[in-house]
C-alpha positions as CSV (number, residue, x, y, z in Angstrom):
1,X,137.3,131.1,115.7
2,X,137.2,128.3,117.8
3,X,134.5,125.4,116.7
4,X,133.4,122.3,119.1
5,X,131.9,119.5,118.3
6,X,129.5,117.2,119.9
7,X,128.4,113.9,119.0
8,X,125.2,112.0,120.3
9,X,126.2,108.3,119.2
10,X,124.8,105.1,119.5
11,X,125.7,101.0,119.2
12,X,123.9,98.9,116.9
13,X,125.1,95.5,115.9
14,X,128.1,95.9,115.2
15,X,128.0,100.4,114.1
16,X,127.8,103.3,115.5
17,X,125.0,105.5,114.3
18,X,125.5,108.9,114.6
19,X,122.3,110.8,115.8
20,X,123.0,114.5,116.1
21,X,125.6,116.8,115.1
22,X,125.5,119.7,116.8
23,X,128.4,122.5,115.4
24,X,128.6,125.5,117.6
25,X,131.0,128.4,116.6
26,X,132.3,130.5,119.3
27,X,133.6,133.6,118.2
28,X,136.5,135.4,119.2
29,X,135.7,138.9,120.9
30,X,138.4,141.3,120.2
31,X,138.9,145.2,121.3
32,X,140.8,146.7,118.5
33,X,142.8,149.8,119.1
34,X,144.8,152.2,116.7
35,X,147.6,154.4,117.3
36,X,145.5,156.9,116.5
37,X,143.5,156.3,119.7
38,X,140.3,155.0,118.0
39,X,138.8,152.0,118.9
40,X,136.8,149.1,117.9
41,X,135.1,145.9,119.2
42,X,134.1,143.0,117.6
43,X,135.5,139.5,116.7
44,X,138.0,138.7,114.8
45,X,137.6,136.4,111.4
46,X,141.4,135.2,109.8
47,X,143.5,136.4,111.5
48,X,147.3,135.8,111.4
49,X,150.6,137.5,113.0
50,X,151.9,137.1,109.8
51,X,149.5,138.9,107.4
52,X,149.0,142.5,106.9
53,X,145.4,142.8,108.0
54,X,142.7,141.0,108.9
55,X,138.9,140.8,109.1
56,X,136.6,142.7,111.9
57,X,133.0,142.1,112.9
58,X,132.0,145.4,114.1
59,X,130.3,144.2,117.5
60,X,126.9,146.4,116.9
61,X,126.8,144.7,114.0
62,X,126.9,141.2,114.0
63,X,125.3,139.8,110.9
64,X,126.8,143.1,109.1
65,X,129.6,143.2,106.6
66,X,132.9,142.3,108.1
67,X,135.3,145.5,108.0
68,X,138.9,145.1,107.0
69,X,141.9,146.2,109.7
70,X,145.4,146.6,108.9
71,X,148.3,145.9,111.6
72,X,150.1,148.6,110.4
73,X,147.8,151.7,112.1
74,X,147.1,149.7,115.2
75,X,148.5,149.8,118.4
76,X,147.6,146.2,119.5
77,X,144.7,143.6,119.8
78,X,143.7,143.0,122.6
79,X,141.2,139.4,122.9
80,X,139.2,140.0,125.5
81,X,136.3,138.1,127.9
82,X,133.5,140.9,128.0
83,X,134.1,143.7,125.2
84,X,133.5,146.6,128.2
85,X,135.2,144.9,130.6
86,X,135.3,146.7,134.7
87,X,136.3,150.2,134.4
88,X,137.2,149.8,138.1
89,X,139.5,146.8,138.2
90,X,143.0,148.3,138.4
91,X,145.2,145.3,136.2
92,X,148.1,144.0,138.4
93,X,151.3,145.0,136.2
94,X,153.7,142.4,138.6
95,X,153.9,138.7,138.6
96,X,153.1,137.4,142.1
97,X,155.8,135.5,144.0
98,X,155.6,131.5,142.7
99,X,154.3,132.4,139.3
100,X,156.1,130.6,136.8
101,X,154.4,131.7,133.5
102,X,155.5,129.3,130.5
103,X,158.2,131.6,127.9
104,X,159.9,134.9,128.6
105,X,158.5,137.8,131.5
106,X,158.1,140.8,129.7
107,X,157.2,144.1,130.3
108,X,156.3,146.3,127.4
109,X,155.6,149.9,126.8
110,X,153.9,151.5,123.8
111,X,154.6,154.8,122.6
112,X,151.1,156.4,124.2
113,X,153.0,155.4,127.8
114,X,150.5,152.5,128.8
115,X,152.5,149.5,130.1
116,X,151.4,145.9,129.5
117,X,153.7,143.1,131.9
118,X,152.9,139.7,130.5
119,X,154.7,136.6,128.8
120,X,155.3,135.5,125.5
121,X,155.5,131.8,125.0
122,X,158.3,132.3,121.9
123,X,160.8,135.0,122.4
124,X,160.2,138.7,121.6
125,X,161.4,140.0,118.5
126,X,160.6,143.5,117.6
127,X,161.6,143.0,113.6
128,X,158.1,141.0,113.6
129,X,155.3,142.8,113.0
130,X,153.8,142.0,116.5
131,X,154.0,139.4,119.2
132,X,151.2,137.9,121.5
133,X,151.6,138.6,125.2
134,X,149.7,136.6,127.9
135,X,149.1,139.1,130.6
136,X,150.7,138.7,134.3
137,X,146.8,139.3,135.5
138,X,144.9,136.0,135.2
139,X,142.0,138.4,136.7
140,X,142.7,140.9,133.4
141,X,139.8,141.2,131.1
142,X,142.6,140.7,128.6
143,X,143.0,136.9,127.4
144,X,145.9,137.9,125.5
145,X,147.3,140.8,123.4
146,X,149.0,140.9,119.9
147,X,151.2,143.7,120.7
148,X,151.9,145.9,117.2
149,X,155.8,146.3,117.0
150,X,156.1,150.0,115.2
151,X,153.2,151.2,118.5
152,X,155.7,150.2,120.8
153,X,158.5,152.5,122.6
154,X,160.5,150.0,124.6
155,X,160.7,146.1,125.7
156,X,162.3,144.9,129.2
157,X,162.9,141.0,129.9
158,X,161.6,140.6,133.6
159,X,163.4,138.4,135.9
160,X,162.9,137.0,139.2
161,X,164.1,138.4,142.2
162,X,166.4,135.8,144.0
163,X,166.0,135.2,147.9
């Protein structure tokens, strides 16, 4: 979760008095998917690449009991802008000529066959349980992924084309 802050302050001889604090949680909206195929939405409460699982607050049921995921039946996480996305948009899997994403190009397929191109900002390394990719689509409904490393088939390092 991501928290911001805002202070209303004013001066008085010599203090500051502070007049409001207003705390706003924003939570993080997350599309959950299994190997299995089975999907879930809802936002994500502690998680880490380097735990085994993780909380979930279904997305019909936000002021419900959080559920309890574990990375190792999932296929990836995906944090997302709008949990149904557009059906219609077809995701660009290509960088565009120019774009210089920060870390490695990668294109990766999971077992199921879908392809996700994107970059990682530290290298891949498929003896972690997953890695986040930032995908090449800045348009993609996808923020980023945390790609499960026993879902996926195969890993390819993208490079640039020279002139």
């Amino acid at each position: 979760m991501k928290r911001s802050e805002t202070f209303t302050a004013i001066a008085n001889p010599g203090k500051i008095a502070i007049l409001e604090v207003q705390k706003e949680m924003e939570q993080t909206k997350v599309v959950v998917r299994y190997t299995n195929g089975m999907v879930l939405k809802g936002f994500i409460q502690n998680f880490s690449p380097n735990k085994d699982w993780f909380h979930l607050i279904p997305a019909d049921k936000p002021s419900g009991e959080t559920m309890e995921i574990f990375l190792k039946r999932l296929k990836a996480v995906f944090v997302v802008r709008d949990f149904n996305g557009n059906p219609q948009y077809n995701e660009r899997k290509t960088y565009v000529v120019g774009e210089n994403p920060s870390g490695v190009k990668l294109e990766v397929t999971f077992a199921d066959g879908e392809v996700i191109v994107g970059s990682t900002l530290l290298t891949y390394d498929p003896k972690r349980q997953g890695n986040f990719i930032i995908p090449a689509d800045p348009q993609s409904n996808n923020i980023r992924v945390f790609v499960v490393s026993s879902a996926v088939k195969s890993v390819k390092q993208l490079y640039d084309n020279p002139d």
